[in-house]
C-alpha positions as CSV (number, residue, x, y, z in Angstrom):
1,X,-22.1,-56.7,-87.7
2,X,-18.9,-56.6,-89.5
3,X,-15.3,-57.1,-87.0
4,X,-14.3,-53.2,-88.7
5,X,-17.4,-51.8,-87.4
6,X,-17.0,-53.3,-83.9
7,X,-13.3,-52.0,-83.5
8,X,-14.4,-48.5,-84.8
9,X,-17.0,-48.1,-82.1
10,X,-14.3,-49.5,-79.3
11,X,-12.3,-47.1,-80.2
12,X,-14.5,-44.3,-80.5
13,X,-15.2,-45.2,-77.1
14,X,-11.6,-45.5,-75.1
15,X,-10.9,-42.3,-76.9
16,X,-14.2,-40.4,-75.5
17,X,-13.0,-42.3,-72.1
18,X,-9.7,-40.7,-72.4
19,X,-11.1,-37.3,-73.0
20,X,-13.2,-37.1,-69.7
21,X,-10.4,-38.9,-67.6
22,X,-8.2,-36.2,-69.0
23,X,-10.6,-33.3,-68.5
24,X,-11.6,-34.5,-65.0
25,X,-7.3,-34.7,-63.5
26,X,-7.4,-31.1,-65.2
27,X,-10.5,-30.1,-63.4
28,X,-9.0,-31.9,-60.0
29,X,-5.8,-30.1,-60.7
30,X,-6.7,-26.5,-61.1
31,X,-8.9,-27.0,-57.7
32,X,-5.9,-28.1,-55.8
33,X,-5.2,-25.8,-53.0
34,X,-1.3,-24.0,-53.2
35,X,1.3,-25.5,-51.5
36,X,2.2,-24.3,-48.3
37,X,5.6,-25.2,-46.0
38,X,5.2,-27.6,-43.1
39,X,6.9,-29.4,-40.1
40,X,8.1,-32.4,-41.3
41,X,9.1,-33.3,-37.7
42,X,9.1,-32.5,-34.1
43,X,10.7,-28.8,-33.9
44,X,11.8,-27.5,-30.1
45,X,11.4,-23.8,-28.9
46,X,14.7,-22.0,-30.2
47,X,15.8,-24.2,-32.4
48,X,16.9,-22.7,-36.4
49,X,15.1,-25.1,-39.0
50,X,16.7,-26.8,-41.4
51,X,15.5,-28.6,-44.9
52,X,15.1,-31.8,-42.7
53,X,12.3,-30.3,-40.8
54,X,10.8,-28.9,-43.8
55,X,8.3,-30.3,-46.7
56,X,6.1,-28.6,-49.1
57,X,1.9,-29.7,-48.6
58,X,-0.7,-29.4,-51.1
59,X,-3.1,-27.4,-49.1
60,X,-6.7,-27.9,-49.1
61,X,-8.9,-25.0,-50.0
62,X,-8.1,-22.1,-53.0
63,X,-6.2,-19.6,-49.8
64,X,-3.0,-20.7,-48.2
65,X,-2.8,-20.1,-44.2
66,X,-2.5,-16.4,-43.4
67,X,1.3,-15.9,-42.9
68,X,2.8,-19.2,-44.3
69,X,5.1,-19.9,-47.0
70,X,5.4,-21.1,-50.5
71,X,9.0,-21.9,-50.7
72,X,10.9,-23.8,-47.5
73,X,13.9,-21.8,-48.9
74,X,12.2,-19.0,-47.2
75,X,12.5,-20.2,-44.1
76,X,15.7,-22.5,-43.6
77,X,17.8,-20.8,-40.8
78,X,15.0,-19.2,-39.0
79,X,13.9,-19.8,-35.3
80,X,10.8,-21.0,-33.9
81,X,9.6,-18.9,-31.0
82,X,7.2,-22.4,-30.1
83,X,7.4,-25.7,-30.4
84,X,6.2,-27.4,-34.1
85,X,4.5,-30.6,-34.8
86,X,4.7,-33.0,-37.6
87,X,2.3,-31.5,-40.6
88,X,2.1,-28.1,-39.2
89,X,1.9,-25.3,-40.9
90,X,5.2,-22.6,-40.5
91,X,3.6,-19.4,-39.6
92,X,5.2,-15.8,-39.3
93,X,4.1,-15.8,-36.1
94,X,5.8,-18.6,-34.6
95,X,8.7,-17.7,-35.8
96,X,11.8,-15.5,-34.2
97,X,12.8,-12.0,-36.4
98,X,15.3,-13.2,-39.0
99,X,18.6,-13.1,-38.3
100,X,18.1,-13.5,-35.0
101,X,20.1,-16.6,-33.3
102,X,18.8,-19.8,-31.9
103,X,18.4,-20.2,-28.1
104,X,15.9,-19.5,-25.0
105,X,16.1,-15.5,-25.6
106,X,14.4,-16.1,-29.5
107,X,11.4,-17.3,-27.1
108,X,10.7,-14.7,-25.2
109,X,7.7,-12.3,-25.4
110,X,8.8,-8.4,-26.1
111,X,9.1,-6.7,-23.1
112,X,9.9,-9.9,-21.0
113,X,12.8,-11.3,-19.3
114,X,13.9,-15.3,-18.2
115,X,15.0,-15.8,-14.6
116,X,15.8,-18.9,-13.3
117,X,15.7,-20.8,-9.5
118,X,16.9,-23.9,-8.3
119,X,14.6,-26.2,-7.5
120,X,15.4,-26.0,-3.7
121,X,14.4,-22.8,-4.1
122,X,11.5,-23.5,-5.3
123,X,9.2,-26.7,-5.6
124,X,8.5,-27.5,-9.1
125,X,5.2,-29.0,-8.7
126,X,6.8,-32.8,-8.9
127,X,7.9,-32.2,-12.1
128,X,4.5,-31.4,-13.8
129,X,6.0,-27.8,-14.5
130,X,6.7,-28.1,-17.9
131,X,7.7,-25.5,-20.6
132,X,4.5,-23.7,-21.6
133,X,3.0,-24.5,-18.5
134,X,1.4,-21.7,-16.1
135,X,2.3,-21.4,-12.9
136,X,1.5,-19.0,-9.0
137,X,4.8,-18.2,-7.5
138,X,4.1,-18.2,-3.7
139,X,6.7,-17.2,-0.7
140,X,6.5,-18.3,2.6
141,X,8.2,-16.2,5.0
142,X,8.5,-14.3,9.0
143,X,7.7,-10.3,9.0
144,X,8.7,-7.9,11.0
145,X,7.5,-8.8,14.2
146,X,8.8,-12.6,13.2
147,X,5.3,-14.0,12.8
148,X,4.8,-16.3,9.9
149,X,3.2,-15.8,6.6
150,X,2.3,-17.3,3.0
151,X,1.0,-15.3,0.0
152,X,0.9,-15.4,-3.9
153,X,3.6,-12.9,-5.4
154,X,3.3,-13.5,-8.8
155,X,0.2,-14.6,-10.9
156,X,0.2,-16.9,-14.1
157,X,3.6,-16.9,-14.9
158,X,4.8,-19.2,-17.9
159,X,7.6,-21.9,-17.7
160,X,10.0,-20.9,-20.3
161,X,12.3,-24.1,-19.5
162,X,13.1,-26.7,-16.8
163,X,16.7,-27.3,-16.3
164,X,17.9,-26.8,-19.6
165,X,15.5,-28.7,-21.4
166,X,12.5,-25.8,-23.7
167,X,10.3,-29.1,-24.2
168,X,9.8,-32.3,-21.8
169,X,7.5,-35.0,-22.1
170,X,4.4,-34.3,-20.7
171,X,4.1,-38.2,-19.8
172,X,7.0,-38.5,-18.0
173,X,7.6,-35.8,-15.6
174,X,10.7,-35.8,-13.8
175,X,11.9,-33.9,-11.1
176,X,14.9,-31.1,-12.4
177,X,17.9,-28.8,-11.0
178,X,16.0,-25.5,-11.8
179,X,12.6,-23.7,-13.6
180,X,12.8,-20.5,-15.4
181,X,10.1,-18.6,-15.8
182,X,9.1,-15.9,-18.4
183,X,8.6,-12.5,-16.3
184,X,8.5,-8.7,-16.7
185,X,11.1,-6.9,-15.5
186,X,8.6,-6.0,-12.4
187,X,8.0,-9.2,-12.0
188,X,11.6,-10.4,-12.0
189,X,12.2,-8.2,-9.1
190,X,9.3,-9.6,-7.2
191,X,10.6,-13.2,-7.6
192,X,14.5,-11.8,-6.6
193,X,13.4,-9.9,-3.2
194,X,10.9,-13.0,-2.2
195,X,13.5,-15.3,-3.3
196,X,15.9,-13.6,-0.9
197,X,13.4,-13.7,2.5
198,X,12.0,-16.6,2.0
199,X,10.9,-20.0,0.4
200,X,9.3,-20.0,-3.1
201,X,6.8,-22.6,-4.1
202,X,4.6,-23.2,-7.4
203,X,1.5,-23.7,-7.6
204,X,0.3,-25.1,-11.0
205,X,-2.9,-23.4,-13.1
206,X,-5.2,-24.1,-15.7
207,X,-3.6,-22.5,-19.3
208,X,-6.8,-21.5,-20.0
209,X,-7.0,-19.9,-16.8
210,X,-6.5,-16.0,-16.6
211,X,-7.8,-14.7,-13.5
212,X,-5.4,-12.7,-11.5
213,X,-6.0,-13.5,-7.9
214,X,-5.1,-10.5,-5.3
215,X,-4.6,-11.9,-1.9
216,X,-3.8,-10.5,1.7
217,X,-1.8,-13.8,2.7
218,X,-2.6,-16.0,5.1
219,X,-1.3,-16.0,8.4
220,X,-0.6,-18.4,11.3
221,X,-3.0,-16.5,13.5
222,X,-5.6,-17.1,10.1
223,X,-4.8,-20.5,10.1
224,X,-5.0,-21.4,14.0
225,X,-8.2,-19.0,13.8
226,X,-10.4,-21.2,10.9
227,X,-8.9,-24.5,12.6
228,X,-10.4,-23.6,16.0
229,X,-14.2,-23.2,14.6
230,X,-13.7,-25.7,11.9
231,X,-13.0,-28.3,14.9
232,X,-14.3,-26.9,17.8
233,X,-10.8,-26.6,19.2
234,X,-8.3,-24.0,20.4
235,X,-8.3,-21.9,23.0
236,X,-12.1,-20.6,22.8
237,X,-12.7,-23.4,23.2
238,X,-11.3,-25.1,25.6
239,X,-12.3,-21.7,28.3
240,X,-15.5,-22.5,27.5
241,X,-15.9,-25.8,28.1
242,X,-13.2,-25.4,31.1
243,X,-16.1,-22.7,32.6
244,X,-18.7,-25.1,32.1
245,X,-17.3,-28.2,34.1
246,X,-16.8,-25.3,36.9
247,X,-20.3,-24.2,36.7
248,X,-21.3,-27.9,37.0
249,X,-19.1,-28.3,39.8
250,X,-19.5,-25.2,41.8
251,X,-21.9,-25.6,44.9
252,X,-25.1,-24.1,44.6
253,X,-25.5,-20.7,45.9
254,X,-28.5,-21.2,48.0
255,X,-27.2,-21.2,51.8
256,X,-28.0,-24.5,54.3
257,X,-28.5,-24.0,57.7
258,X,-27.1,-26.3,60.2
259,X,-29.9,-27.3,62.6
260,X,-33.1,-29.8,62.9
261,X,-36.4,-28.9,61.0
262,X,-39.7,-29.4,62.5
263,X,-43.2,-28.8,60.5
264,X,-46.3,-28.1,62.8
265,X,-49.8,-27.7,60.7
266,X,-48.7,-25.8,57.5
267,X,-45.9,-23.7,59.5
268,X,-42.3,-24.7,59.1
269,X,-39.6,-23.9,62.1
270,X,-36.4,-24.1,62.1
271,X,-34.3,-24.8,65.8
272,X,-30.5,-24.5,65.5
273,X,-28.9,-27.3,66.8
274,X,-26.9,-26.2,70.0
């Protein structure tokens, strides 16, 4: 075969080669998902992003996430009402209202209000309170007729921030100054008057957890009550075993005569002794 038929058909080749490469990026490309804004880093609570934080992703799929963004111009200055991860989308949302500023009140719900205790006010779980955890707010306190008492005030209430800090390593707890906690305005008057007659402790809960626990309170006469028939203790029990050592001990109630018995056939006589 002649060298100008060979080269014809190589190149009649590559170019059909070319062709279906080309046709197959065009294929690839008008499949591509739109682009959508992401986290390009770690983002706190209350924080405004900036074009730093911000990238533009090829997403997967023909839709874009419901509430995202095409264009991170759209979203430079505003504040995230949660904490972002690297590659995450930025949603509506989790974002604060535009034009709203940066800080702890672009986190809160509608309707809810941030108090904060010291932590010798309250005991902040070792430092395992962390913001976005869930938390029972118990006070321990005296009544009116000074007898003591503990009981659950406030049910699943959310850790907006410990000391100052919106995020902490959930690795490294560490013990902090104070805990604020997310509350309606109800609530925050709860937490004030318990606050103000006695000692406040948490009580950490599963996030996932919902219930909302109604309880009487316990009370010492509860306590000392449950330990007595737990341990067979207490003073139950120690009357009865107190009347049975005296029942042992007691003489019997049958009365003895003081003389000399004589027995005579099947008769029995008894002659007092003189």
């Amino acid at each position: 075969m002649k060298p100008s038929i060979l080269i014809s058909i190589a190149l009649l080749i590559g170019a059909v080669a070319v062709f279906l490469v080309a046709r197959w990026i065009g294929v690839g490309a008008s499949q591509a998902g739109p682009r959508t804004v992401v986290a390009a880093s770690v983002v706190d609570a209350g924080m405004p992003l900036a074009a730093s934080n911000l990238r533009l992703l090829q997403w997967p799929g023909q839709t874009a996430p419901q509430g995202g963004f095409d264009s991170t111009e759209k979203v430079i200055g505003r504040v995230t009402r949660q904490p972002l991860v690297p590659g995450e989308p930025i949603l509506e949302s989790r974002l604060a209202p535009v034009d709203m500023k940066g800080g702890l009140s672009a986190t809160l719900e509608p309707g809810k209000r941030a108090i904060t205790v010291r932590v010798n006010d309250v005991i902040g779980v070792a430092g395992f309170a962390l913001p976005g955890s869930y938390v029972d707010v118990l006070v321990s306190a005296r009544d009116a007729h000074n007898e003591p008492f503990s009981k659950i005030v406030l049910n699943r209430v959310k850790v907006l921030a410990v000391a100052q800090e919106t995020a902490a390593d959930p690795v490294k707890p560490k013990v902090v100054n104070a805990v604020t906690l997310e509350l309606t305005p109800a609530e925050s008057e709860r937490l004030d008057l318990a606050r103000s007659v006695g000692n406040l402790s948490l009580a950490l809960r599963n996030e996932l957890d919902r219930a909302q626990l109604t309880s009487a309170g316990t009370r010492l006469d509860d306590l000392m009550h449950e330990t007595a028939h737990s341990t067979g203790s207490g003073p139950a029990a120690i009357d009865s075993k107190t009347h049975a050592a005296a029942t042992r001990a007691a003489p019997s109630a049958r009365p003895v005569a003081s003389g000399v018995e004589e027995f005579r056939g099947i008769q029995r006589a008894m002659e007092s002794e003189l």
